[in-house]
C-alpha positions in Angstrom: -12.3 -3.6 8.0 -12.3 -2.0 4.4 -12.1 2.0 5.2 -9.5 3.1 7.2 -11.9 4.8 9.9 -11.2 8.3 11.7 -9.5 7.5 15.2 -12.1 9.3 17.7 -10.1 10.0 21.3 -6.6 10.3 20.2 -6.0 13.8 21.1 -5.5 13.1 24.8 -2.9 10.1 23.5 -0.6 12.9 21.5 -1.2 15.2 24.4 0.9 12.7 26.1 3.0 11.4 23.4 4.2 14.3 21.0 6.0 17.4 22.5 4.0 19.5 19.9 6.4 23.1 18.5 4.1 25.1 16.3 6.5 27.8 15.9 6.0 29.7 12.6 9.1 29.3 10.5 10.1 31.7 7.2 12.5 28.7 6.3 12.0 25.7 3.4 11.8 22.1 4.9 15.3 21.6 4.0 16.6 24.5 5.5 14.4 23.5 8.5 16.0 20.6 8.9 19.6 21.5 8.4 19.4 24.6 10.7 18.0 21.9 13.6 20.9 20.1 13.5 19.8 16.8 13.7 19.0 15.8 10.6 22.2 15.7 9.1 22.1 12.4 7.5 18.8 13.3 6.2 19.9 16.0 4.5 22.8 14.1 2.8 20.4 11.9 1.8 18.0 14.2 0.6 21.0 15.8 -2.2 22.2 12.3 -2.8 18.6 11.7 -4.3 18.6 15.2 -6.0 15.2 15.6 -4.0 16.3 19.3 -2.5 14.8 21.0 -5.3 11.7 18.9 -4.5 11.7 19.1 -1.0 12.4 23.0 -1.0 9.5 23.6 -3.5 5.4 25.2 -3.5 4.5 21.9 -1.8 2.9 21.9 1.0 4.3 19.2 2.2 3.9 16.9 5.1 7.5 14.7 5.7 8.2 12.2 8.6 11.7 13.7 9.7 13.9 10.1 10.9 17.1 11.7 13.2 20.4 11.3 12.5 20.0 8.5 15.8 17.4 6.8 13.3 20.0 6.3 10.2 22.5 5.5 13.1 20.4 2.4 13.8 20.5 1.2 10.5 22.5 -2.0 9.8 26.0 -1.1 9.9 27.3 -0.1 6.0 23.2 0.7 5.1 23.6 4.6 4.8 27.1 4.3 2.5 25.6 1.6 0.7 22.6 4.0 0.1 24.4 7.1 -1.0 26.2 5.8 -3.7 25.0 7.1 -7.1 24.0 3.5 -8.1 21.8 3.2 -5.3 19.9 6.5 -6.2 16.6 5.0 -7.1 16.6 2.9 -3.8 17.5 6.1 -1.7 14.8 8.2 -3.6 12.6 5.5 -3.1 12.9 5.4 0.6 13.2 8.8 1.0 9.7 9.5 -0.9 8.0 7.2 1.7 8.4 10.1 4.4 6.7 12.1 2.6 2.8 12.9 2.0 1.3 16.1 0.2 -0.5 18.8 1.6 0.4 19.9 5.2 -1.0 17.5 7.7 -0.6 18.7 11.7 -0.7 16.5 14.6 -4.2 16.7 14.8 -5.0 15.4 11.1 -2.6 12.5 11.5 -4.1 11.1 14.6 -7.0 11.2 12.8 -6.5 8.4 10.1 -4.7 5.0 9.7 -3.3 5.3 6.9 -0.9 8.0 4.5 -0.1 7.9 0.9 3.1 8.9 0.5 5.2 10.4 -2.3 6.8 6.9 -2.8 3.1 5.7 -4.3 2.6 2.9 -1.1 0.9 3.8 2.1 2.4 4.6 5.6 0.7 3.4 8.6 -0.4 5.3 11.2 -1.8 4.2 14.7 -1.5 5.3 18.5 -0.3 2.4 20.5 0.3 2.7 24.6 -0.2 6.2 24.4 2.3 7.0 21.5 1.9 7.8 18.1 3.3 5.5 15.4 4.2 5.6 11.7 4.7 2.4 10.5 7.5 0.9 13.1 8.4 4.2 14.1 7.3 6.6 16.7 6.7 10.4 17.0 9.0 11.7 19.2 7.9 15.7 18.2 5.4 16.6 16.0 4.4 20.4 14.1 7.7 21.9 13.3 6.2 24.1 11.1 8.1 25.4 7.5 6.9 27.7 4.8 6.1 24.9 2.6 4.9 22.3 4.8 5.4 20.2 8.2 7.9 18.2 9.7 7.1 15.0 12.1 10.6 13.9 14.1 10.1 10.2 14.3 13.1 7.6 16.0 13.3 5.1 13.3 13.8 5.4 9.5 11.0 3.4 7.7 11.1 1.0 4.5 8.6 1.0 1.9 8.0 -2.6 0.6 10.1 -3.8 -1.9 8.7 -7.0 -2.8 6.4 -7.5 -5.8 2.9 -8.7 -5.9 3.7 -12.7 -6.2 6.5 -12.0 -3.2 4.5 -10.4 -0.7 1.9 -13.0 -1.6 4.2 -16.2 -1.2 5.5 -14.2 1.9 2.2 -14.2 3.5 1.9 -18.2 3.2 -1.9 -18.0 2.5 -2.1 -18.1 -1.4 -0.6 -20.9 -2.3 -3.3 -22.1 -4.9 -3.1 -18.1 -6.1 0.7 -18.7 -6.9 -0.1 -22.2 -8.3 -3.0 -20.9 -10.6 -1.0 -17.6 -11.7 1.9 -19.9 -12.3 -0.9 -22.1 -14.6 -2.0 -18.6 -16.3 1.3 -17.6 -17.0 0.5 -14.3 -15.2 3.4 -14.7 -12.4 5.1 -12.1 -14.7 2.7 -10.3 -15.0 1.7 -9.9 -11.6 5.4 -8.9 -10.9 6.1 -6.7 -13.7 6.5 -2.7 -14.0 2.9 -1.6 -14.3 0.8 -0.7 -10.6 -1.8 -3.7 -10.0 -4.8 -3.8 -7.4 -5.2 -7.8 -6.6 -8.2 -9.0 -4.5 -6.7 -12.2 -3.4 -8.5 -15.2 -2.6 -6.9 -17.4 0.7 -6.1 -21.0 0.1 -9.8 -21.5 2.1 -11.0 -19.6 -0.7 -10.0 -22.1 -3.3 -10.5 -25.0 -0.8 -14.4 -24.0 -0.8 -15.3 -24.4 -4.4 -17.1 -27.4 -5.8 -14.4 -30.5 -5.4 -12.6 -31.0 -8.5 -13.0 -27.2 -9.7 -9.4 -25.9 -9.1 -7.8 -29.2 -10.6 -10.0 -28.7 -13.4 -9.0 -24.7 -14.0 -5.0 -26.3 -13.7 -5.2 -28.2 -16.8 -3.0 -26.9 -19.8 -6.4 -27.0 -22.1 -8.1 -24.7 -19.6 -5.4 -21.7 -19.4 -7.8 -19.4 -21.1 -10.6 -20.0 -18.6 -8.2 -19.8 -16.0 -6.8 -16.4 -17.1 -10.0 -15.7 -17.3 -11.0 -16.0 -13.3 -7.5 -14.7 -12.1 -7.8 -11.6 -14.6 -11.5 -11.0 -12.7 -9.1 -10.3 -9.7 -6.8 -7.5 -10.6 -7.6 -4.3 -11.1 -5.0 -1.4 -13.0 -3.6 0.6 -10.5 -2.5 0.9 -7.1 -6.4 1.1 -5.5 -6.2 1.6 -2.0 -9.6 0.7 0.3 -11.0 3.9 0.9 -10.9 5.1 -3.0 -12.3 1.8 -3.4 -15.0 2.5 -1.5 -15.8 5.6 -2.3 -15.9 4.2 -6.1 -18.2 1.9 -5.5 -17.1 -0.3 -8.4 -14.0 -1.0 -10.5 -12.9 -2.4 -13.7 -11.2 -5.5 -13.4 -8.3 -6.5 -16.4 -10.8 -9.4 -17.6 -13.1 -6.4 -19.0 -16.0 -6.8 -16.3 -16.9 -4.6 -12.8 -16.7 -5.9 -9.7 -19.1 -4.0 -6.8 -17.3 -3.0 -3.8 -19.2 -1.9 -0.7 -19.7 -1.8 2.7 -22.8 -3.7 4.3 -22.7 -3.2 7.9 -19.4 -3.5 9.6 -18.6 -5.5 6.4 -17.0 -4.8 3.5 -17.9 -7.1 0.1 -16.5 -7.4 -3.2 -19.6 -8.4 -5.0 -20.4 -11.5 -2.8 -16.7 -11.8 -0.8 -16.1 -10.8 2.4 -12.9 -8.5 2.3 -10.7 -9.6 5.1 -7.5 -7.7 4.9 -6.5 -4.8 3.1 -3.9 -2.3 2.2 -0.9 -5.1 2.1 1.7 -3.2 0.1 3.6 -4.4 -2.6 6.4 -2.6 -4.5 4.2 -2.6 -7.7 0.8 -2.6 -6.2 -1.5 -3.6 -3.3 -3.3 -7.0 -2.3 -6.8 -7.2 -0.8 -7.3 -10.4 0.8 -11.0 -12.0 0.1 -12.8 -15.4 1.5 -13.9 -16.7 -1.8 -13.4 -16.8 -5.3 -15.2 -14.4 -7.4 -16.7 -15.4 -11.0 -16.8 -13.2 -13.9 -20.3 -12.8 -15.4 -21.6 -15.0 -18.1 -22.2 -14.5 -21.6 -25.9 -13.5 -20.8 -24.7 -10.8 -18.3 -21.5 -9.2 -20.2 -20.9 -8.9 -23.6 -17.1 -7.9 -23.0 -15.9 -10.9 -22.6 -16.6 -13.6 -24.6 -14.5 -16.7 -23.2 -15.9 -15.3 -19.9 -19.2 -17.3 -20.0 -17.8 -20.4 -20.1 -15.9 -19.8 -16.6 -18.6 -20.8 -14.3 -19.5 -23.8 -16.0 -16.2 -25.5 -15.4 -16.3 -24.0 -12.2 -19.3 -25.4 -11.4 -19.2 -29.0 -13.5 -15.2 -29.6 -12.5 
Protein backbone atom coordinates (compact mmCIF):
# COMPACT_ATOMS: atom_id res chain seq x y z
CA UNK A 1 0.00 0.00 0.00
CA UNK A 2 0.93 3.76 -0.87
CA UNK A 3 -0.18 5.69 2.49
CA UNK A 4 1.16 4.62 5.51
CA UNK A 5 -2.39 3.98 7.24
CA UNK A 6 -3.29 4.77 11.04
CA UNK A 7 -2.82 1.47 13.10
CA UNK A 8 -6.54 1.05 14.74
CA UNK A 9 -6.10 -1.39 18.09
CA UNK A 10 -2.62 -0.85 19.10
CA UNK A 11 -3.33 0.67 22.40
CA UNK A 12 -4.02 -2.58 24.19
CA UNK A 13 -0.52 -3.90 22.39
CA UNK A 14 1.59 -0.88 24.19
CA UNK A 15 -0.56 -1.45 27.25
CA UNK A 16 1.32 -4.67 27.25
CA UNK A 17 4.54 -3.74 25.73
CA UNK A 18 5.74 -0.22 26.93
CA UNK A 19 6.11 0.50 30.83
CA UNK A 20 4.70 4.09 30.00
CA UNK A 21 6.46 7.15 32.82
CA UNK A 22 4.76 10.38 32.10
CA UNK A 23 6.31 12.13 34.86
CA UNK A 24 6.65 15.91 34.17
CA UNK A 25 10.22 16.84 34.03
CA UNK A 26 11.79 20.80 34.32
CA UNK A 27 15.00 19.19 32.61
CA UNK A 28 16.30 19.48 28.72
CA UNK A 29 16.48 16.05 26.84
CA UNK A 30 20.11 15.97 27.45
CA UNK A 31 20.04 16.58 30.93
CA UNK A 32 17.19 13.91 30.89
CA UNK A 33 19.18 11.56 29.70
CA UNK A 34 22.36 12.05 31.60
CA UNK A 35 20.65 12.34 35.01
CA UNK A 36 19.00 8.61 34.15
CA UNK A 37 22.05 7.19 33.99
CA UNK A 38 21.80 4.96 31.27
CA UNK A 39 22.44 6.82 28.47
CA UNK A 40 25.96 7.41 28.91
CA UNK A 41 27.22 6.54 25.64
CA UNK A 42 24.49 8.48 24.17
CA UNK A 43 25.39 11.41 25.60
CA UNK A 44 29.13 10.99 24.54
CA UNK A 45 27.89 10.63 21.38
CA UNK A 46 25.59 13.34 21.40
CA UNK A 47 28.85 16.08 22.20
CA UNK A 48 31.08 14.11 19.90
CA UNK A 49 28.46 15.29 17.07
CA UNK A 50 28.25 18.93 18.68
CA UNK A 51 24.39 18.09 18.69
CA UNK A 52 23.91 19.25 22.61
CA UNK A 53 23.16 22.59 21.63
CA UNK A 54 20.60 20.98 19.35
CA UNK A 55 19.26 18.55 21.35
CA UNK A 56 19.01 20.97 24.45
CA UNK A 57 17.05 23.63 22.29
CA UNK A 58 12.99 25.17 21.75
CA UNK A 59 12.42 21.82 19.92
CA UNK A 60 9.97 19.95 20.85
CA UNK A 61 11.45 17.08 20.08
CA UNK A 62 10.61 13.45 19.94
CA UNK A 63 14.17 11.13 20.19
CA UNK A 64 14.36 7.21 20.26
CA UNK A 65 16.75 6.93 23.41
CA UNK A 66 19.16 3.45 22.46
CA UNK A 67 20.80 2.36 26.21
CA UNK A 68 24.18 2.23 26.90
CA UNK A 69 23.32 -1.96 26.54
CA UNK A 70 22.26 -0.91 22.84
CA UNK A 71 25.85 0.76 21.83
CA UNK A 72 27.29 -2.24 23.94
CA UNK A 73 25.84 -4.51 21.22
CA UNK A 74 27.45 -2.85 18.55
CA UNK A 75 30.24 -4.59 16.69
CA UNK A 76 33.19 -4.57 18.90
CA UNK A 77 35.48 -1.09 17.96
CA UNK A 78 31.95 0.58 16.35
CA UNK A 79 31.38 3.28 19.17
CA UNK A 80 35.51 4.36 19.08
CA UNK A 81 35.46 4.15 15.51
CA UNK A 82 32.42 6.50 15.67
CA UNK A 83 33.62 9.12 18.06
CA UNK A 84 36.53 10.11 16.41
CA UNK A 85 36.41 13.61 14.92
CA UNK A 86 36.71 12.21 11.38
CA UNK A 87 33.79 10.19 11.80
CA UNK A 88 31.59 13.22 12.90
CA UNK A 89 29.38 13.32 9.88
CA UNK A 90 28.65 9.49 10.16
CA UNK A 91 27.90 9.93 14.05
CA UNK A 92 25.72 12.95 13.40
CA UNK A 93 24.13 11.13 10.82
CA UNK A 94 23.16 8.23 12.88
CA UNK A 95 22.48 10.16 15.68
CA UNK A 96 19.83 12.38 13.69
CA UNK A 97 17.94 9.25 12.75
CA UNK A 98 16.61 9.07 16.53
CA UNK A 99 15.24 11.93 16.26
CA UNK A 100 11.69 13.32 14.86
CA UNK A 101 10.28 16.94 15.48
CA UNK A 102 7.46 17.90 17.48
CA UNK A 103 6.69 15.78 20.70
CA UNK A 104 5.14 12.48 19.72
CA UNK A 105 3.77 10.25 22.99
CA UNK A 106 3.10 6.71 22.96
CA UNK A 107 -0.13 7.10 21.76
CA UNK A 108 0.80 9.09 18.50
CA UNK A 109 3.57 6.58 17.55
CA UNK A 110 1.37 3.59 17.60
CA UNK A 111 -0.63 5.37 15.54
CA UNK A 112 1.48 5.43 12.19
CA UNK A 113 4.09 3.34 10.28
CA UNK A 114 6.33 5.42 9.57
CA UNK A 115 8.66 8.70 11.15
CA UNK A 116 10.69 11.27 9.48
CA UNK A 117 13.51 11.81 11.32
CA UNK A 118 16.03 14.66 11.70
CA UNK A 119 18.48 12.57 9.55
CA UNK A 120 16.01 13.30 6.33
CA UNK A 121 15.09 9.14 5.84
CA UNK A 122 12.16 7.58 7.54
CA UNK A 123 12.07 5.26 10.69
CA UNK A 124 9.73 2.48 10.81
CA UNK A 125 7.42 1.84 13.13
CA UNK A 126 5.12 -1.32 13.67
CA UNK A 127 3.76 -3.48 16.70
CA UNK A 128 4.86 -6.99 16.27
CA UNK A 129 3.84 -9.94 19.01
CA UNK A 130 2.57 -7.45 21.17
CA UNK A 131 5.70 -5.11 21.20
CA UNK A 132 6.29 -1.99 19.72
CA UNK A 133 9.11 -1.64 17.15
CA UNK A 134 11.22 1.11 15.56
CA UNK A 135 12.94 -0.15 12.82
CA UNK A 136 14.88 -3.40 14.38
CA UNK A 137 14.52 -2.08 17.64
CA UNK A 138 12.02 -2.35 20.34
CA UNK A 139 10.41 -0.01 23.01
CA UNK A 140 11.36 -1.16 26.11
CA UNK A 141 9.73 2.38 27.99
CA UNK A 142 8.09 4.91 26.39
CA UNK A 143 6.93 8.93 27.64
CA UNK A 144 9.81 10.17 29.64
CA UNK A 145 8.71 13.39 29.41
CA UNK A 146 11.41 16.67 29.10
CA UNK A 147 10.73 20.31 28.77
CA UNK A 148 11.51 20.23 25.21
CA UNK A 149 10.29 17.11 24.00
CA UNK A 150 10.01 13.17 24.63
CA UNK A 151 12.18 10.35 25.06
CA UNK A 152 11.39 6.58 23.76
CA UNK A 153 14.12 3.98 25.50
CA UNK A 154 14.55 1.42 22.77
CA UNK A 155 17.24 -1.90 23.11
CA UNK A 156 18.99 -1.48 19.90
CA UNK A 157 20.75 1.48 18.23
CA UNK A 158 19.39 1.87 14.62
CA UNK A 159 21.20 2.71 11.11
CA UNK A 160 19.85 4.97 8.69
CA UNK A 161 20.73 3.66 5.10
CA UNK A 162 23.83 4.49 3.70
CA UNK A 163 23.60 3.23 0.33
CA UNK A 164 22.78 5.51 -2.69
CA UNK A 165 19.97 5.20 -5.03
CA UNK A 166 21.77 2.70 -7.73
CA UNK A 167 23.05 0.60 -4.35
CA UNK A 168 19.98 0.03 -2.72
CA UNK A 169 18.52 -0.67 -6.13
CA UNK A 170 21.23 -3.30 -7.27
CA UNK A 171 20.81 -4.54 -3.53
CA UNK A 172 17.32 -5.33 -4.08
CA UNK A 173 18.09 -7.64 -7.24
CA UNK A 174 14.87 -6.57 -9.07
CA UNK A 175 16.12 -3.64 -11.39
CA UNK A 176 18.51 -4.93 -13.29
CA UNK A 177 17.27 -3.49 -16.73
CA UNK A 178 16.89 0.00 -14.42
CA UNK A 179 20.77 -0.28 -13.69
CA UNK A 180 21.45 -1.41 -17.36
CA UNK A 181 19.38 1.56 -18.89
CA UNK A 182 20.68 4.31 -16.26
CA UNK A 183 24.09 2.85 -17.07
CA UNK A 184 23.00 3.52 -21.07
CA UNK A 185 21.73 7.24 -19.97
CA UNK A 186 24.70 7.94 -18.26
CA UNK A 187 22.52 8.82 -15.21
CA UNK A 188 24.24 6.13 -12.75
CA UNK A 189 25.98 9.30 -11.40
CA UNK A 190 23.47 11.08 -11.28
CA UNK A 191 21.18 8.90 -9.54
CA UNK A 192 24.04 8.51 -6.88
CA UNK A 193 25.17 12.01 -6.54
CA UNK A 194 24.64 14.72 -3.68
CA UNK A 195 21.20 16.10 -4.58
CA UNK A 196 17.80 14.16 -2.79
CA UNK A 197 15.95 12.09 -5.66
CA UNK A 198 12.39 10.49 -5.52
CA UNK A 199 12.71 7.27 -8.14
CA UNK A 200 9.51 5.35 -9.13
CA UNK A 201 11.32 2.22 -10.17
CA UNK A 202 10.05 -0.11 -12.65
CA UNK A 203 10.91 -4.16 -11.76
CA UNK A 204 12.69 -6.15 -14.35
CA UNK A 205 8.79 -7.54 -15.17
CA UNK A 206 8.23 -4.08 -15.80
CA UNK A 207 10.68 -3.82 -18.67
CA UNK A 208 10.02 -7.58 -19.56
CA UNK A 209 6.27 -6.39 -20.46
CA UNK A 210 6.90 -3.86 -23.13
CA UNK A 211 6.52 -4.53 -26.75
CA UNK A 212 9.58 -7.17 -27.72
CA UNK A 213 12.43 -5.43 -28.99
CA UNK A 214 11.55 -2.00 -27.06
CA UNK A 215 14.22 -2.02 -24.32
CA UNK A 216 17.08 -3.24 -26.88
CA UNK A 217 16.00 -0.54 -28.96
CA UNK A 218 16.15 2.34 -26.01
CA UNK A 219 20.01 0.61 -25.26
CA UNK A 220 21.35 1.67 -28.50
CA UNK A 221 24.10 4.53 -28.25
CA UNK A 222 21.89 6.62 -31.09
CA UNK A 223 18.94 6.43 -28.73
CA UNK A 224 20.55 7.92 -25.38
CA UNK A 225 18.46 11.00 -25.59
CA UNK A 226 15.18 9.03 -25.86
CA UNK A 227 16.32 6.90 -23.26
CA UNK A 228 17.18 9.83 -20.84
CA UNK A 229 14.16 10.83 -21.81
CA UNK A 230 11.87 7.72 -20.19
CA UNK A 231 14.34 7.27 -17.08
CA UNK A 232 14.16 11.19 -16.48
CA UNK A 233 9.99 10.63 -16.49
CA UNK A 234 10.87 8.50 -13.32
CA UNK A 235 12.64 10.65 -10.82
CA UNK A 236 11.34 13.25 -9.15
CA UNK A 237 13.59 16.25 -7.06
CA UNK A 238 13.49 15.50 -3.58
CA UNK A 239 13.18 13.05 -1.05
CA UNK A 240 9.04 12.45 -1.63
CA UNK A 241 7.85 10.07 0.72
CA UNK A 242 4.13 8.20 -0.07
CA UNK A 243 1.96 10.01 1.95
CA UNK A 244 3.13 13.71 0.72
CA UNK A 245 2.74 12.01 -2.46
CA UNK A 246 -0.43 11.38 -2.05
CA UNK A 247 -1.65 14.12 -0.63
CA UNK A 248 -0.03 16.05 -3.73
CA UNK A 249 -1.75 14.43 -5.97
CA UNK A 250 0.79 15.02 -8.79
CA UNK A 251 4.55 15.73 -9.10
CA UNK A 252 7.00 17.12 -11.47
CA UNK A 253 9.20 14.67 -12.80
CA UNK A 254 13.16 15.87 -13.94
CA UNK A 255 11.99 15.22 -17.80
CA UNK A 256 9.72 18.47 -17.31
CA UNK A 257 6.21 16.57 -17.38
CA UNK A 258 3.66 15.46 -14.21
CA UNK A 259 2.98 12.31 -13.31
CA UNK A 260 -0.65 11.63 -11.32
CA UNK A 261 -0.39 9.85 -8.18
CA UNK A 262 -3.43 8.44 -6.50
CA UNK A 263 -5.21 6.00 -4.78
CA UNK A 264 -8.08 4.02 -6.55
CA UNK A 265 -9.42 1.62 -4.16
CA UNK A 266 -6.94 -0.30 -2.05
CA UNK A 267 -4.61 0.70 -4.96
CA UNK A 268 -2.24 3.15 -5.38
CA UNK A 269 -1.31 4.29 -9.23
CA UNK A 270 1.20 6.41 -10.75
CA UNK A 271 -0.64 7.55 -13.71
CA UNK A 272 -1.46 3.91 -15.08
CA UNK A 273 1.21 1.80 -12.67
CA UNK A 274 0.40 0.00 -9.87
CA UNK A 275 2.72 1.18 -6.92
CA UNK A 276 4.01 -1.93 -5.27
CA UNK A 277 6.50 -0.94 -2.68
CA UNK A 278 7.27 2.21 -1.20
CA UNK A 279 9.29 4.08 1.20
CA UNK A 280 12.74 2.06 0.37
CA UNK A 281 15.32 4.45 1.73
CA UNK A 282 18.36 5.41 0.21
CA UNK A 283 21.10 7.71 1.55
CA UNK A 284 20.28 10.38 -1.09
CA UNK A 285 16.64 9.71 -1.71
CA UNK A 286 13.84 7.18 -1.73
CA UNK A 287 12.66 4.39 -4.47
CA UNK A 288 9.02 3.60 -5.17
CA UNK A 289 8.78 0.35 -6.84
CA UNK A 290 6.04 0.25 -9.90
CA UNK A 291 4.84 -2.78 -12.29
CA UNK A 292 5.31 -1.00 -15.55
CA UNK A 293 7.07 1.56 -17.36
CA UNK A 294 5.62 4.92 -17.56
CA UNK A 295 5.81 7.17 -20.87
CA UNK A 296 6.23 10.71 -20.98
CA UNK A 297 3.51 12.59 -22.96
CA UNK A 298 3.89 13.24 -26.57
CA UNK A 299 4.49 16.29 -28.43
CA UNK A 300 0.58 16.83 -28.75
CA UNK A 301 0.06 16.54 -24.94
CA UNK A 302 3.31 18.65 -23.52
CA UNK A 303 5.00 21.34 -24.95
CA UNK A 304 7.92 21.01 -22.27
CA UNK A 305 9.57 18.59 -23.73
CA UNK A 306 10.36 18.41 -27.09
CA UNK A 307 12.45 15.12 -27.65
CA UNK A 308 9.75 13.78 -25.40
CA UNK A 309 7.25 12.94 -28.23
CA UNK A 310 9.36 10.87 -29.96
CA UNK A 311 9.63 8.40 -26.80
CA UNK A 312 6.57 6.35 -27.37
CA UNK A 313 7.19 5.73 -30.89
CA UNK A 314 10.31 3.83 -30.39
CA UNK A 315 8.74 2.36 -27.60
CA UNK A 316 6.03 1.19 -29.43
CA UNK A 317 7.83 0.42 -33.07
CA UNK A 318 11.24 -1.19 -31.33
Amino acid sequence: MLSRKFVAPLAAALALTLSTATTSSAADIVDTAVQSGKFNTLVAAVKAADLVDTLKGEGPFTVFAPTDEAFAALPEGTVETLLKPENKDQLRAILLYHVAAGSVDSKQVTKVTGVTTANGQRADIAVKDDKVMVDNATVVKADIGCDNGVIHVIDKVILPESKTLPEVAEKAEAFSTLLAAAKAAGLVDTLAGDKELTVFAPTDEAFEALPEGTVETLLKPENKEKLVQVLAYHVVAGRVYSTDAVEAGTAKTLQGSTISIKTEGDEAMVNNAKLLKTDIDASNGVIHVIDKVLLPPTEETSSTTPASGHVKSVVCNG
